[in-house]
N, C-alpha and C positions, 0 to 999 in steps of 0.2 A: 428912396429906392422904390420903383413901381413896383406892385403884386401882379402878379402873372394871373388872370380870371382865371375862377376854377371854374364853371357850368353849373348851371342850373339842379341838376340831376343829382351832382357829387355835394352840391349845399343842400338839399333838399333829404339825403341819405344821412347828414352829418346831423343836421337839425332833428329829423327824426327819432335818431337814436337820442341824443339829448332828452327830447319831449319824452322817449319814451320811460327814460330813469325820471322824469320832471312828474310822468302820470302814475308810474308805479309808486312813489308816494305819495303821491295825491290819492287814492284808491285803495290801496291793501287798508287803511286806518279804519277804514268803513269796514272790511271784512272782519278786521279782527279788534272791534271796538271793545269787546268783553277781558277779550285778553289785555288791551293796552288800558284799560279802566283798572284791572286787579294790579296791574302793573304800578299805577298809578298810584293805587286806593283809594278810587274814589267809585261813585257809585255812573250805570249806563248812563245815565241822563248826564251827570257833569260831561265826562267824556264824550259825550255829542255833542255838547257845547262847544267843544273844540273845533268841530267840524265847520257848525257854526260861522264860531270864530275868525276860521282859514276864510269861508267862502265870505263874510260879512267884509272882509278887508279887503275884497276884491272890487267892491262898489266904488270907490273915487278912481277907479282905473281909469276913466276919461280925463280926471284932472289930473293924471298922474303922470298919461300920455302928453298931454299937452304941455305939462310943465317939462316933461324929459326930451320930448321930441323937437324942441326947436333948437336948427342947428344940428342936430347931431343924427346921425346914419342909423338905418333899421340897427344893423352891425354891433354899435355902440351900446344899443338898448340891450338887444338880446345879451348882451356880458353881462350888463348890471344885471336883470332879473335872474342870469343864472349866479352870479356872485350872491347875492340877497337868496337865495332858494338854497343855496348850500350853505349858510353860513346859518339861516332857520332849522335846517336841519339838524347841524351842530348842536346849537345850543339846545334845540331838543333830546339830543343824545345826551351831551355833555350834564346836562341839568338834570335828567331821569324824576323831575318832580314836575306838580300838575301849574306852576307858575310859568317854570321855565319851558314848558310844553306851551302854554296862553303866547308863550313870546318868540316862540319858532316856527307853533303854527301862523301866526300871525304876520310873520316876513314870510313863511310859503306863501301864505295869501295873496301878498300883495305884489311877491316874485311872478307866480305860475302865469296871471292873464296878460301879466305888459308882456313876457317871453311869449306866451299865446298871440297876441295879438303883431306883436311886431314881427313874429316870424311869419306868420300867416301872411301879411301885408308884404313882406320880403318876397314870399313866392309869389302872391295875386300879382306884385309890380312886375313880374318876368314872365308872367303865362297870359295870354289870351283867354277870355271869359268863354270862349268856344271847348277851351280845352278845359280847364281852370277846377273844375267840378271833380275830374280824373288827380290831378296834382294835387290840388285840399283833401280830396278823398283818401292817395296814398297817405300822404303824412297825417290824416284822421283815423289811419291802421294803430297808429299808437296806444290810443286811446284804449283798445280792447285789450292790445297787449301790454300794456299796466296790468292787467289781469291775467289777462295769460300767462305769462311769464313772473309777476311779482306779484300777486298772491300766492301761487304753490311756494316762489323762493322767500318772500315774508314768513309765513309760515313754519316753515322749515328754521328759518334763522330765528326766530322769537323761541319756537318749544328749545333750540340750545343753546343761545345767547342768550336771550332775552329782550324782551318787545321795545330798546334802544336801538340792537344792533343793524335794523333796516335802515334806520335812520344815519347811521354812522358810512356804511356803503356808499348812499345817497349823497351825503356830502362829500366824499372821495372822489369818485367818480364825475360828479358835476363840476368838480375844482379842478379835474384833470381838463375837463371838456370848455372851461372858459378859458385853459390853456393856449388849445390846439386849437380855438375861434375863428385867429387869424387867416389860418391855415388854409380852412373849408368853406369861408364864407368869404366871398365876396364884399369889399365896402362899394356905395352906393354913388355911381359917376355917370358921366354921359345921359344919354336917355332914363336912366330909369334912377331920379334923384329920390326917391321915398317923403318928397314934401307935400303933406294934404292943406286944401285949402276949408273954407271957412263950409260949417256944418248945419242942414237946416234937416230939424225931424218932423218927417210929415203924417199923413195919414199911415199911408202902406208901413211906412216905417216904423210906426210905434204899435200897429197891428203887430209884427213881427218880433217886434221886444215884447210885449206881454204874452205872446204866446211863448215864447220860447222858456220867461220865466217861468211858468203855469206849468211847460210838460216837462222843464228844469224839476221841478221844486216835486213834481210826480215821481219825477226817478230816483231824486236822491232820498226822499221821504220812503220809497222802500228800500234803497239799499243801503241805510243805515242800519234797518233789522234785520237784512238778512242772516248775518252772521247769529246774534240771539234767538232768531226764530229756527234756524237748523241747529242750533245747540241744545235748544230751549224742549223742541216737539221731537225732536230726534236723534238727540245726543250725541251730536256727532262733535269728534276732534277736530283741533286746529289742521292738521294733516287734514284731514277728511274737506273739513270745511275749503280749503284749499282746493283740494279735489273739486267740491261743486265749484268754486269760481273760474276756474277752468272752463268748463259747462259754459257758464254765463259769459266772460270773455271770447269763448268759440262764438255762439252766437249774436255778441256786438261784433265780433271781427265778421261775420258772413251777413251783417248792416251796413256795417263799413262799406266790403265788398261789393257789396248790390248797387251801392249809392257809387262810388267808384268807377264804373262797369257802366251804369247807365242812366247815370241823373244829367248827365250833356243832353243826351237824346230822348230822354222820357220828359224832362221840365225839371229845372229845382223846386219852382214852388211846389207842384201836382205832388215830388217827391216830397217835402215836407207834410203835406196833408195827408199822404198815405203814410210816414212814419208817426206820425200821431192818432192817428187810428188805428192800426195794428197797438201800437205802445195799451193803447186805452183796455182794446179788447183782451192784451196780454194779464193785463193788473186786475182788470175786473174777475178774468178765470181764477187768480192766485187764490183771492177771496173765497172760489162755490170749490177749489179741490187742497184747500190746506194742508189737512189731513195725511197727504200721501206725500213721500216723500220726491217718488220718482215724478208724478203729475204736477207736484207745487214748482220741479225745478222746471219741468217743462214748460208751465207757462210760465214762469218767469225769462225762460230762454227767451221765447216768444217776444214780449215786454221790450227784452232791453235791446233783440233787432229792430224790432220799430222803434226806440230811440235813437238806437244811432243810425237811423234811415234820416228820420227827422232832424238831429243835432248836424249829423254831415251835410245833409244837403241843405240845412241853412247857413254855413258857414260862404260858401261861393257863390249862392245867392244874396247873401249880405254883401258881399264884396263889389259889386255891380247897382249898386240898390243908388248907395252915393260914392261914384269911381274919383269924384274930386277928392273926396274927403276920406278913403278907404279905412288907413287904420281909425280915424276917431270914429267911425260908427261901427266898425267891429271893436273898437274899446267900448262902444255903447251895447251891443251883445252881449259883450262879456259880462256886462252890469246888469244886465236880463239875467241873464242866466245866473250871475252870484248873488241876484237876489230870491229868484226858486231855490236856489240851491241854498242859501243864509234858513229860508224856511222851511223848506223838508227838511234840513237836516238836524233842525232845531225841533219838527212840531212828531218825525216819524219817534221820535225812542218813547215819545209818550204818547202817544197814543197806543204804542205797541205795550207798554206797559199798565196803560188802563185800561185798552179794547181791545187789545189782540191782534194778530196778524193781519185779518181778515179786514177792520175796519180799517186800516190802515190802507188795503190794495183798493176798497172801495173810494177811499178819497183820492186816490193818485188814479184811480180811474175817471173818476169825475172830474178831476181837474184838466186831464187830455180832453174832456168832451169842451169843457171850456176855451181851451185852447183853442181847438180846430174849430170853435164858433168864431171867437173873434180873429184865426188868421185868414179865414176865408172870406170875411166881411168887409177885411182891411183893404182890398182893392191891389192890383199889380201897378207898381212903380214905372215909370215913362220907360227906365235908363234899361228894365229889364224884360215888360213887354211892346217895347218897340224896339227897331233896328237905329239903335240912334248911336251915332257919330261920337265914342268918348277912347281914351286915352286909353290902350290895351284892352281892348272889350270885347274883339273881334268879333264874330255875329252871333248875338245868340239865339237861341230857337226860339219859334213862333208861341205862343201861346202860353209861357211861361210867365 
């Protein structure tokens, strides 16, 4: 029986929502690491290990892609990693101990980037690199709303369930959503087959995996403490705490947005360099106004719009970078980034707990400055600063 195409637009609405329940637990763990530690009984530090953990399992995502991908349809993938990311989820509900948490976080891990990546690569094969920046941008609205929306509702469910019950949602809801796959998503025929060919990592290329690691590993190294340091200096509740990541989700969603709105016409890379500078100058302020409660969220507002200025607009400048081989070098992004992220989220709970908040935003500032040294040193890729002839690429702008 043929499937009747659904369009671009209504997969692209269907997908989104998915990632968004995919990023809400990915995300709330970090806010309310204290609560899911006592939960646990265990002490911050283990329960960051977990974090860890999730992102450390993300790193064979290239062989993971390559062993899953042949043969088989963006389509096919995005089910498994949503199968494997709800059934992580379970067993971390089901289990309520810090074993069975090592072994749910651990299928999130390895669920979240192949669905990242294959859906990502799903839309790049339907849109034009002209437009491309706009569609990755929308479906990179997610991202903030994991926080927007699943921090105040984690919260909420933890203080009267109990810090399993977000977990239990999460897998409901995802198991509904590998249901209705069929439905919303197109499988891959005619012109747009989703087959990459063979992967060669170059200069510009590998400038842009280390830095992404570096202002990766910046962001997640402070928002591992956020939740302890507004507990810690200013006692605030889980409700409350919730309240500030609202705050912080408003302003990755108005990153988002920016990058959205105008990284076709301003450059991806230029946007990349100006989201890791802002990010840099965000974390460096956290450090000199700790103290206040209203000032520390502000600059941390700050911080995390210049991340997601920086994370969005490299995600469709990646995709253009090697358009033969699309998803295996955004599975190589993804290994960038879950190896910053393997280490802030492993090196932020200690140092917060031996140096305090401040040295903490001081090395996540300095690591942006490292970043935007070697991504600007890296040099611009053929396929992105010239007008050259590749499969869906349409034109893109000058000077980029």
């Amino acid at each position: 029986m043929l499937e009747r195409p659904v369009g671009v637009g209504i997969s692209l609405g269907f997908l989104a929502f998915l990632r968004l329940v995919v990023n809400t637990a990915t995300r709330f763990v970090a806010f309310f690491l204290p609560a899911i530690a006592r939960g646990l009984g265990v002490p911050l530090e283990r329960a960051g290990d977990l974090i860890s953990l999730r992102w450390a399992a993300g790193l064979p995502t290239p062989l993971v892609m390559s062993a899953l991908s042949r043969g088989r349809p963006r389509r096919n993938l995005i089910g498994l990693a949503l199968g494997l990311f709800a059934l992580g989820a379970g067993v971390t509900a089901v289990t309520s101990v810090y074993t069975g948490a090592v072994v749910g976080f651990v299928a999130m891990g390895v669920a979240k980037p192949v669905f990242d990546v294959s859906s990502q690569a799903y839309v790049a094969d339907r849109v034009p690199y002209a437009k491309r920046g706009r569609y990755l941008g929308i479906y990179e609205l997610t991202w903030a709303g994991g926080l927007l929306v699943g921090a105040p509702l984690a919260g909420w469910m933890i203080r009267r369930a109990g810090w399993v019950s977000p977990f239990w949602l999460v897998a409901v809801v995802l198991g509904i959503g590998l249901v209705m796959l069929p439905r919303f998503v197109d499988r891959d025929t005619g012109d747009v087959h989703g087959v990459d060919g063979r992967l060669r990592i170059d200069g510009p290329s590998m400038a842009l995996l280390i830095a992404a690691g570096l202002y990766s590993a910046a962001a997640e190294l402070m928002f591992v403490v956020l939740g302890a340091w507004l507990e810690d200096s200013f006692g605030l509740s889980l409700i409350a705490a919730g309240g500030v990541a609202v705050f912080i989700g408003v302003a990755e969603l108005l990153g988002e947005g920016t990058t959205t709105v105008f990284v076709d016409n301003f450059g991806k890379r230029r946007s990349v360099m100006a989201g890791i500078i802002v990010t840099g100058l965000g974390f460096a302020a956290i450090a000199l106004v700790r103290e206040s409660l209203v000032a520390g969220v502000a600059a941390t507002m700050v911080a995390y719009f210049g991340f997601e200025l920086a994370i969005v607009s490299s995600i469709p400048y990646a995709s253009e970078i090697h358009p033969h081989a699309r998803a295996r070098f955004l599975a190589w992004l993804v290994v960038g980034l879950a190896v910053g992220r393997t280490v802030g989220s492993a090196l932020g709970p200690r140092l917060y707990t031996g140096s305090g908040v401040a040295a903490a935003a001081l090395v996540a500032a300095a690591l942006n400055v490292i970043a935007l040294g070697v991504f600007a040193g890296g040099g611009t890729p053929l396929t992105v600063g010239e007008r050259r002839s590749v499969p869906n690429s349409g034109e893109p702008n000058e000077g980029e």
